[in-house]
N, C-alpha and C positions, 0 to 999 in steps of 0.2 A: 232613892233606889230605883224609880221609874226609868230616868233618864240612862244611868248603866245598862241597865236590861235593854233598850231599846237599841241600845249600839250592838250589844252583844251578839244578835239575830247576825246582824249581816257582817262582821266579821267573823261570826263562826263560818257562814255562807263562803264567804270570799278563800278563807286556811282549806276547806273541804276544796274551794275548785280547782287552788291551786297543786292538794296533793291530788285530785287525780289528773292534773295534767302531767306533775311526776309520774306517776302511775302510768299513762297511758306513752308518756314520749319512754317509758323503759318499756312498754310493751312491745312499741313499734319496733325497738331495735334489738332484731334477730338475736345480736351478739354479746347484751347482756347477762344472760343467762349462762354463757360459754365459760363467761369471765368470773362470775361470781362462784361456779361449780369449781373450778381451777382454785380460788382462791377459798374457799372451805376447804379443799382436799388438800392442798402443798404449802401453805402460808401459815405454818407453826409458831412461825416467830412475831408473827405481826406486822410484818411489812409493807404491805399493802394496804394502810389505814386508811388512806383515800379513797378506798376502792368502796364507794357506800351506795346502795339502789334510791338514795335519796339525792341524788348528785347526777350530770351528764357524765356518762360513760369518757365521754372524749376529754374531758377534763382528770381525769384519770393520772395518776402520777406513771409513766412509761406507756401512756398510750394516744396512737397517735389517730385520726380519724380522717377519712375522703367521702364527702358527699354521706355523713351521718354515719358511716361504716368503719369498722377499725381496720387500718391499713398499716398499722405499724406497730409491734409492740417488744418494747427493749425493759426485760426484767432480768438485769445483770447483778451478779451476786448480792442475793438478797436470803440463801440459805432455805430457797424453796427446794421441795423435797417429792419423793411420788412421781408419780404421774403426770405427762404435759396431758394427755388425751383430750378433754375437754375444750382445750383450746382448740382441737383438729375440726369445729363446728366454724371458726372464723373464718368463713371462706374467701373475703376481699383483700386476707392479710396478704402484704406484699414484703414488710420485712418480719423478722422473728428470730431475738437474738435471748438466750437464757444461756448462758454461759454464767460460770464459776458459781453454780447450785449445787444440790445435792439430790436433783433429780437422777430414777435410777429405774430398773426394769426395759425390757425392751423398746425403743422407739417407737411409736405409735404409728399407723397412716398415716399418711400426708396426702392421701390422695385427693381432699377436699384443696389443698393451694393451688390453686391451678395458675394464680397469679404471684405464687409465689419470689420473689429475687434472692434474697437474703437471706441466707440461713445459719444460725450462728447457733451451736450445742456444746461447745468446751468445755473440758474441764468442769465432768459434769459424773453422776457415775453408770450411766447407760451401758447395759451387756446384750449379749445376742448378736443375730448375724446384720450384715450391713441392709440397713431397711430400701425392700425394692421396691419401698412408692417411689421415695426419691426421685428415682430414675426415669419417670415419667413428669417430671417438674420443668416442664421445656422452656421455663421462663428466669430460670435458677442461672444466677449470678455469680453469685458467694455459696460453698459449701465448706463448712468447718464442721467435724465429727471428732475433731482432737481429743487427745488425754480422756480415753473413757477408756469404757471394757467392753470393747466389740472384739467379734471375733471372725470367725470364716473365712470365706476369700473376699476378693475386692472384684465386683461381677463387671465384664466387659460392657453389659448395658451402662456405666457410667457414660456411653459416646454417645447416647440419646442426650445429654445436658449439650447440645453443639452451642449454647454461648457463656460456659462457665470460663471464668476468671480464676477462681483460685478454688482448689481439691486439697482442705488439710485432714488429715487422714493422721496424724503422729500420735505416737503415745497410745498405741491399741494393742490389740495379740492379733490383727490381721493376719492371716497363715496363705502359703501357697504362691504362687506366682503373682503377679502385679500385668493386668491387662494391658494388650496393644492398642493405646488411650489415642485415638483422633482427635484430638481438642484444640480448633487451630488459634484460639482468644484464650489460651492456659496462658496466666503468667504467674500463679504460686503455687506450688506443688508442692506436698512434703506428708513421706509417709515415715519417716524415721521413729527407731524405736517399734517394731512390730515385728511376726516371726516370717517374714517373706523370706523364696527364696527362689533362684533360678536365674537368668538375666535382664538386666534393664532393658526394658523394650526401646528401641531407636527411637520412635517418636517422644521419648522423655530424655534421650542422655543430656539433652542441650540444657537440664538442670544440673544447677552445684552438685557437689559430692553430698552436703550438708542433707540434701535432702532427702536421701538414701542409705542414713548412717545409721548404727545398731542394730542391722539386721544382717548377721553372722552369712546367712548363704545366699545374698543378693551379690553375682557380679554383673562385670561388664560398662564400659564404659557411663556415667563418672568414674566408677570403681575398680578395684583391679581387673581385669582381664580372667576369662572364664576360660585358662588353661584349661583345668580341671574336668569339662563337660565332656562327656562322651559324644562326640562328634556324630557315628552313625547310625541312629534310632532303630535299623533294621536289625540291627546284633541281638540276639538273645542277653535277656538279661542288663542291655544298656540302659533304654528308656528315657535315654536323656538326663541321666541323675546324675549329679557330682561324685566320680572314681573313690571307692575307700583308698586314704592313702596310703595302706599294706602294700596296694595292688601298684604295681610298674608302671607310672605313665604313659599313656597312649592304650595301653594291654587290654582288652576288656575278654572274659569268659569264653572259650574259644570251643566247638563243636570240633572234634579231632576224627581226621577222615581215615581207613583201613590200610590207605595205598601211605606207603612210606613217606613217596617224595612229598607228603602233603602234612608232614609233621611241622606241626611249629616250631622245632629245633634248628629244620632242614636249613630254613633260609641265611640265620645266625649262623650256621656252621659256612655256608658258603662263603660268606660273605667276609668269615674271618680266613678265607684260604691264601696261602702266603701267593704273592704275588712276582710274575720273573721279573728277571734286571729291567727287559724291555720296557715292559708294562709300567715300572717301577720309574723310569728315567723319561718316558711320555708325558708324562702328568705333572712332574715337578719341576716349579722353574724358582731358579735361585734368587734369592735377595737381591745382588747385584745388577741382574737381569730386569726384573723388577723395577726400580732405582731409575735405569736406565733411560725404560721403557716410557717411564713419565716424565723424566729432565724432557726428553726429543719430545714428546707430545705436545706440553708446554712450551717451549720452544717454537715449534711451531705455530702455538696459537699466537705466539704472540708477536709473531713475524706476518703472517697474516693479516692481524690485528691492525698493523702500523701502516700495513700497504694502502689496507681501507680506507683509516684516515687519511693520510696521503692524498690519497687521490682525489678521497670526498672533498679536502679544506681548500686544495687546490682550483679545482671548478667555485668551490662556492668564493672563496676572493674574486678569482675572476668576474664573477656577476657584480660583487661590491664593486668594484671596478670598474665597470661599465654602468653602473649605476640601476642594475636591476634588481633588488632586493626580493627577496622571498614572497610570494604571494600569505605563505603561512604565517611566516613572522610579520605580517603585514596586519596578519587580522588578530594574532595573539597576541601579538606587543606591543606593534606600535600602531596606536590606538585612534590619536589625532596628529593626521597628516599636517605637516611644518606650511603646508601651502593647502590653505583650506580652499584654495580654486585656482583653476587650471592660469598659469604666469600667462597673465597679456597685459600688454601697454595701455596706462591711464585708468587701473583698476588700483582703487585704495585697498588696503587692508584694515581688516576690524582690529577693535581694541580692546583690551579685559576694562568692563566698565564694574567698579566694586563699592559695596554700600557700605554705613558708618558703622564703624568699629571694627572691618575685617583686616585682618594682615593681609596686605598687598602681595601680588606676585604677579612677574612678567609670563607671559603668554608662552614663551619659550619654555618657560620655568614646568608648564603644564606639559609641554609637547616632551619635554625630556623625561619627564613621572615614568615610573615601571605603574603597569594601567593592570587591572584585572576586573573582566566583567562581571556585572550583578547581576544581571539579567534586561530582557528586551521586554517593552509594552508600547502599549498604545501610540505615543508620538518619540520612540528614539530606543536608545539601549542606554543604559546608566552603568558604570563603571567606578572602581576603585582606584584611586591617584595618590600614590605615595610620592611627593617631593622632595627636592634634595636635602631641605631643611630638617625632614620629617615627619612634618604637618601628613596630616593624610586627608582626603576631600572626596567627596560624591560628584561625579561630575555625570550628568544627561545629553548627553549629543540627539540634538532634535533632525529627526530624518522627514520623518513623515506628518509634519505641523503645517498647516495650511496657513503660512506668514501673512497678512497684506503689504506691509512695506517696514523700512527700518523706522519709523515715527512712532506706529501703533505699536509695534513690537518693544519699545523701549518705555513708550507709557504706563505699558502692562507690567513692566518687569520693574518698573519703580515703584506702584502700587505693592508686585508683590514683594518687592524684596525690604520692605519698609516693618512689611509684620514680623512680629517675635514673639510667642508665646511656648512657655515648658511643651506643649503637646503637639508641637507641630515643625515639622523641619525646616530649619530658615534656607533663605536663597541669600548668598552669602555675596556672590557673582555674576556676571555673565558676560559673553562672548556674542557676536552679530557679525559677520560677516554674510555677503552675495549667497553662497554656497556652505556656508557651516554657523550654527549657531550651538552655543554652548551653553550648559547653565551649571553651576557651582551651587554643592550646596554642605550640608556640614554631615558629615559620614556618621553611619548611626552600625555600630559593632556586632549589635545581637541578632541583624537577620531581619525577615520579616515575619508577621502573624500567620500567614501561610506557608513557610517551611517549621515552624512551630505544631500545628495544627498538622499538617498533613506529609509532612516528611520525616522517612525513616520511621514506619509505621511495623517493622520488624521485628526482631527479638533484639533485647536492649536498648531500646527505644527511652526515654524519660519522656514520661507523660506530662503532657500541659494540666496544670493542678488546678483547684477548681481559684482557690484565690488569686493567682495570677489572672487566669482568665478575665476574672471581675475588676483586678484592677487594670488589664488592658480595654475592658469594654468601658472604663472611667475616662482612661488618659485620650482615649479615641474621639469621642463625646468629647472632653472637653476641646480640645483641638479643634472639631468641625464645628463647633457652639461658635469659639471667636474667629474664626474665616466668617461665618454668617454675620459675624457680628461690628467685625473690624471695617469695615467700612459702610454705614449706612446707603447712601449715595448710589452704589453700585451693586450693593446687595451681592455680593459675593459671593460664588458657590462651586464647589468643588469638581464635581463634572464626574468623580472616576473615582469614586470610596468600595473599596476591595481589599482581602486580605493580605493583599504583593502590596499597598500602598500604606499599610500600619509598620514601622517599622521603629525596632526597641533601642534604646543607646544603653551602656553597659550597666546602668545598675536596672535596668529590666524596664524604663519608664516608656511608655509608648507615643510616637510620633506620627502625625498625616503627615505624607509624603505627597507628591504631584498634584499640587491643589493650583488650582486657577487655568489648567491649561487646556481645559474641553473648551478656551473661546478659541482655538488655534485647531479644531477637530474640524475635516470638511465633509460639509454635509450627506456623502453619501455615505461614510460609517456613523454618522449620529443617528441617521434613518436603517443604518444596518439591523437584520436579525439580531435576538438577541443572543450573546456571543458566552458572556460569562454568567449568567443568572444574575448578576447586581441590578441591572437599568430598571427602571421605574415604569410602569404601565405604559403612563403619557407620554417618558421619553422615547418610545419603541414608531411614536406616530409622528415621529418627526417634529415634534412641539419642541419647544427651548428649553431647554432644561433649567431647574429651580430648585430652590432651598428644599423646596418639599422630597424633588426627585433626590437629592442629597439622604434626606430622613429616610425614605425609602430601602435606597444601597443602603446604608446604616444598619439599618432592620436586619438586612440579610445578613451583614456583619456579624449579628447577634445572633442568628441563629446557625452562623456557621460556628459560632466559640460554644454554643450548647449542644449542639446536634455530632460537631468532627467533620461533616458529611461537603462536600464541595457542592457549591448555590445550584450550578447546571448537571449532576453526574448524581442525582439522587433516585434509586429505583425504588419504585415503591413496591413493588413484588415481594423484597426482602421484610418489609416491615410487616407483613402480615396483618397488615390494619381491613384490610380489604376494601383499599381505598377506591377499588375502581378503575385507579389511572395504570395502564398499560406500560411495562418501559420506566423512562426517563423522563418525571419530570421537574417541576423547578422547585428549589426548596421551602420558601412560604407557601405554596399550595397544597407540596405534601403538609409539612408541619399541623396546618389548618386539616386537613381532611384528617389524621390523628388524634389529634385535640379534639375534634366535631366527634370523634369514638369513643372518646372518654378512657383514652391507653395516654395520656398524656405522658408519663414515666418511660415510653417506648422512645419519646424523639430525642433523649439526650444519648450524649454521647459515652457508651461502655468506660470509657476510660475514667469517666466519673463515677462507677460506682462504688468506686471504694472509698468513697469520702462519707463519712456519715452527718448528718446533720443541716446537709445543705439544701435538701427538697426545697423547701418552702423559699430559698433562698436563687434557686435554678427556674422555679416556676413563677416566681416576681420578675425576673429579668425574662423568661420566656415571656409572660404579657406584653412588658413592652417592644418585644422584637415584634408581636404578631400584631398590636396599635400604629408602630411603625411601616409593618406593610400593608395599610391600610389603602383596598382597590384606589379609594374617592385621595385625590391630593390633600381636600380641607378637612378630612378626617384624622390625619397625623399631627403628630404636636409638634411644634418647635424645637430646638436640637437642648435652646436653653431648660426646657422642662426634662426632656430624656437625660442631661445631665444630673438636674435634681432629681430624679426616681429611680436611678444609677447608682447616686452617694446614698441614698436612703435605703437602700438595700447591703449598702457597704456598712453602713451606721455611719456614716460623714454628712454633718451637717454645713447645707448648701448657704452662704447671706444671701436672703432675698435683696433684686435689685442690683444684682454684681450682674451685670450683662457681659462687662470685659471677659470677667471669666480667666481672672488674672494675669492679663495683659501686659507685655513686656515690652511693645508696638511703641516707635515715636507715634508720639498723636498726626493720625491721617487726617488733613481738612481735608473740607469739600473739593477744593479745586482739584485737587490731588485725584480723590475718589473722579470727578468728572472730567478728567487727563484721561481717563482711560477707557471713556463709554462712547 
C-alpha cells in the first residue's frame, strides 16, 4: 500500500497544475466569458456541447481564432434564441454569421467591431428600428438584415459603410423612402418585400426589378415609371406624394383667385374655342402630302449616298493601282509585309524553320492570314493569325530584340522550341530574315491573367473566383518549375513573368508565354528603371538576371491574384494601414508594411470576400508570395518547392523527385543545352 501512496503525491501534484493552467490560459482570454454568457442565455437546445471552460476556446465548434483572439464566429441554424448581446464583448471578431435562429428583440450595439467585415442576421426574428451602430462599422463588407421584423426607415447614414459589397435588407416592414445610396463596391442589393415607397433613387436603378419587388408604392425605374408623382413640391397640399386616383391626372388642389380670367375653367374653355377655316387649313397636312414628303427625302439620301461611294471607290482603286495601299489597312490588316526587307539584288530570303510534330505551312500561307492584334511588349507585338485552312496561331513579330546574328539566334530557338510542357506555350515555329524575324506559337483562347484580373472592373463584371485563381497560381508554377528545369546546362530562365504573360487555353488551364527571350533584351532596358513592379531587386542593378530573379517576378504574380491591385499602381494612402509610404509604391513592400500591422485581411482582394471558408487558404499562399519576395536572392526557394506548397494548399499531392514536373519536352542533351550558351 506504501508504494500506491508514494505515486499518488505527485500525480495528484501534476492534475492540480494542469488545471490551473486551464484555469489560467481561460483567464487570459478576454473572450471566454463573452462566449459562455451567450451560451447560458440562447443555447436551449444544447448545441453548443463543445463549448466547455475545460477546452481552448478556439477549438470551439464555429469558432475561429487570430493570434489567441476570436475572429470568426459562424453559429448557423442551431435554434439559438434571446439575445446576441454578450457576444457585443468580442472585440477582434471580424466575421459573425447567426443566421436561421430564433434570436429576437432589438439588435444590440455593435459599436464594439470595429474590425468588423461580415455580418450575417437572416432569417432570424429581430424587431425595432435599423441599428445605427451599424453604420459606423467602416470595415463592413457583408451586411444581411433579411427576413426579420425591423421596421423604420432605411437611414442615409448607410454611405458611411463606403466599402460594402452587398445591402440585404428583404423580408422586413422597412417604411418610407429608400436613401440616395453612394456605394461605389454595391454589388447585392435587395430590399423586397418591405413597406417603402416613393422613387428608386438613380444611384440603385442599375439593379434588377427583382430587387425592388413587393413593395406596392416604390416606382421608378427598374419599376414602372412615377406617372403618378406630383411633379411640383411648391403647390399646397402636393408634397410629393402619389395623386389619389379620384383626382385627374396632372390636377393637384388649386388656390382659386377673385379675378375671373384666372379661374381654372378659363384656360379649358379657350382652348376648346372653335377654330376658323384659316387657322384650321394651316396646321393640317394630308396623308398623301406626308407620304410624299418622305419617298423625296429618302430618295435623296440615297442618291447622295451612291455619289459618295462613287467617288470614294474610285480614288481608292486608283491608289491599288498605282500600288499605294492604305497606311491604315497597312497597320490593321496587313500585318506582315510579303517583303520583309526592302527588294535589292543578292539578298536571300528567310524561311519558316518548323519543329517535330507541327503542321507545316508556307510563309505565304502566313502573310495572306486576316491578323488581329493581341497586344505589344517588351521585344514585339504578338498577333492573332487565322489561316486559310483554319488553323489559327499566335504569331510575335520581334521589333525591338537585340539579335547578334542568324547562328545564335537559331540555337536559341532550337533549345526553345524543343520544350513541351501542359503549362507552358510551345514555340511551334519561326521565321529569320535580315529585317523581320517571326515566331509562331500555339494560340491560347481565354485571354491573359491580366485582363482577367484587371479588366472591365465595372458593373457586370464576373469576378475572378478564388479557386480559379489557385489553380492559375498552380499551372503558372508549374510551367516556370520546368523552363528552370528543362535544361540543366543552361539553366534556363524566364526573364519577364508578369500577368500579360500567363495566359489560359479554353478549358481555363494556364500557360507562361515569352520565356527565354530577356537573352535578346539590350542592355540599356535590363538596367532600365523599374517599369512594371515585376523585376527583382538585383535585376534593377544591372546583374544578370536568374532563376532566382524569376521566383521573385513570381512572388509578385501571387500577390497580384490575392491583392486585384497592379505590381507598380498600389497607393497606399487608400489602405489606411498607416504604412508611411506616401503615393505609389510597389506592391510586396506595401503588402509587407500591412502584414508588419497585423490588418493582414486588408491586402486581399474585395472581390474575394464573398467566398467563405478560404482565409486560411489565401493567407497560405499569401506566405509564399511574401518568401518569394524575399530582399536576399538565397533566401527564396526554388520554383520546384513553390509548386509543392501551391498543391498542398490545393490538397494535391506533389511525387517527391518529379523535377520534370511532367514534361512533355524531347529529351534536351547537353550539346543541345550548350548550342546555345
Amino acid at each position: 500500500m506504501a508504494a500506491p501512496s508514494r505515486f499518488l503525491l505527485p500525480l495528484s501534484f501534476f492534475s492540480l497544475i494542469f488545471h490551473l493552467l486551464l484555469l489560467s490560459h481561460g483567464y487570459e482570454n478576454p473572450d471566454l466569458q463573452a462566449l459562455l454568457a451567450f451560451k447560458s442565455a440562447s443555447d436551449t437546445y444544447g448545441k453548443l456541447s463543445t463549448w466547455n471552460s475545460s477546452t481552448d476556446l478556439c477549438t470551439w465548434s464555429g469558432v475561429s481564432c487570430f493570434q489567441n483572439r476570436v475572429s470568426r464566429l459562424v453559429l448557423e441554424n442551431l435554434y439559438l434564441c434571446g439575445s446576441f448581446e454578450p457576444l457585443t464583448a468580442l472585440t477582434q471578431l471580424r466575421v459573425l454569421s447567426l443566421k436561421r435562429n430564433r434570436l429576437s428583440g432589438p439588435i444590440p450595439s455593435l459599436a464594439n467591431f470595429t474590425a468588423l467585415k461580415l455580418l450575417f442576421l437572416s432569417y432570424n426574428e429581430f424587431s425595432g428600428d435599423f441599428p445605427a451602430s451599424i453604420t459606423n462599422l467602416s470595415r463592413l463588407y457583408r451586411l444581411d438584415l433579411s427576413h426579420n421584423n425591423l421596421s423604420g426607415s432605411i437611414p442615409a447614414s448607410v454611405n458611411h459603410l463606403t466599402h460594402l459589397l452587398t445591402l440585404r435588407l428583404d423580408g422586413n416592414g422597412f417604411s418610407g423612402h429608400i436613401p440616395a445610396l453612394n456605394l461605389p463596391d454595391l454589388q447585392d442589393f435587395n430590399v423586397t418585400g418591405n413597406r417603402l415607397s416613393g422613387e428608386v433613387p438613380k444611384s440603385l436603378s442599375a439593379f434588377p426589378e427583382s430587387a425592388f419587388g413587393q413593395n406596392p408604392s416604390l416606382c421608378g425605374p427598374p419599376l414602372q415609371l412615377c406617372k403618378d408623382i406630383v411633379a411640383d413640391p411648391s403647390k399646397p397640399g402636393s408634397e410629393g406624394a402619389i395623386a389619389s386616383p379620384l383626382m385627374p391626372r396632372g390636377n393637384a388642389p388649386t388656390t382659386v383667385s377673385s379675378s375671373p380670367s384666372s379661374m381654372p375653367g378659363n384656360e379649358a374653355i379657350s382652348s376648346t374655342k372653335p377654330k376658323t377655316k384659316h387657322e384650321s387649313s394651316s396646321t393640317k397636312i394630308s396623308p398623301f402630302a406626308l407620304i410624299a414628303i418622305i419617298v423625296g427625302d429618302v430618295l435623296v439620301l440615297a442618291l447622295i449616298s451612291l455619289l459618295l461611294y462613287w467617288y470614294f471607290w474610285r480614288n481608292y482603286s486608283a491608289k491599288l493601282k498605282e500600288g499605294k495601299s492604305s497606311k491604315l489597312l497597312e497597320s490593321e490588316k496587313i500585318v506582315y509585309s510579303s517583303s520583309p526587307y526592302p527588294a535589292q539584288s543578292g539578298l536571300e530570303r528567310g524561311k519558316m524553320v518548323f519543329f517535330e510534330g507541327v503542321k507545316r505551312f508556307e510563309l505565304e500561307d502566313l502573310l495572306r492570314a486576316s491578323a488581329e492584334m493581341l497586344g505589344k511588349g517588351g521585344f514585339g507585338t504578338a498577333y492573332k493569325a487565322v489561316l486559310d485552312d483554319g488553323n489559327v496561331v499566335a504569331v510575335k513579330r520581334l521589333k525591338d530584340a537585340q539579335i547578334g546574328g542568324k547562328r545564335e539566334f537559331e540555337q536559341h530557338m532550337e533549345v526553345l522550341g524543343k520544350l513541351r510542357h501542359p503549362n507552358i506555350v510551345s514555340l511551334r515555329a519561326y521565321y529569320f530574315a535580315r529585317e523581320e524575324k517571326l515566331l509562331v506559337y500555339d494560340y491560347m483562347p481565354n485571354g491573359s491573367l491580366f485582363w482577367l484580373l484587371h479588366g472591365n472592373r465595372g458593373p457586370g463584371r464576373t469576378p475572378l473566383d478564388w479557386t480559379t485563381r489557385l489553380k492559375i497560381a498552380a499551372g503558372a508554377a508549374r510551367g516556370l518549375a520546368f523552363i528552370h528545369n528543362s535544361c540543366k546546362g543552361l539553366k534556363l530562365t524566364h526573364g519577364n513573368i508578369k500577368s500579360t504573360n500567363i495566359l489560359l487555353d479554353k478549358t481555363g488551364n494556364a500557360h507562361v508565354s515569352d520565356f527565354g527571350l530577356s537573352i535578346f533584351a539590350s542592355p540599356t532596358s535590363a538596367a532600365a528603371p523599374r517599369s512594371n513592379g515585376y523585376r527583382a531587386p538585383e535585376a534593377l542593378d544591372g546583374r544578370k538576371h536568374t532563376q532566382k530573379s524569376d521566383v521573385y517576378s513570381f512572388g509578385v504574380l501571387l500577390l497580384e491574384l490575392l491583392t486585384g491591385k497592379c505590381p507598380s499602381l498600389v497607393d497606399s494612402s487608400i489602405s489606411g494601414s498607416g504604412s508611411g509610404y506616401g503615393g505609389v509604391v510597389d506592391l510586396p513592400r506595401w503588402v509587407q508594411s500591412v502584414v508588419r500591422e497585423e490588418w493582414t485581411a486588408e491586402v486581399f482582394d474585395l472581390e474575394l470576400m464573398r467566398y467563405k471558408d478560404i482565409e486560411e487558404e489565401m493567407v497560405g499562399l499569401l506566405q509564399i508570395a511574401i518568401t518569394c519576395t524575399a530582399a536576399a536572392p538565397d533566401q527564396r526557394p526554388r520554383m520546384n518547392h513553390v509548386v509543392k506548397m501551391i498543391e498542398e494548399i490545393r490538397g494535391v499531392e506533389v511525387s517527391p523527385g518529379h523535377d520534370s514536373l511532367d514534361s512533355e519536352s524531347p529529351s534536351l542533351s547537353e550539346d543541345t543545352c550548350g548550342a546555345s550558351q
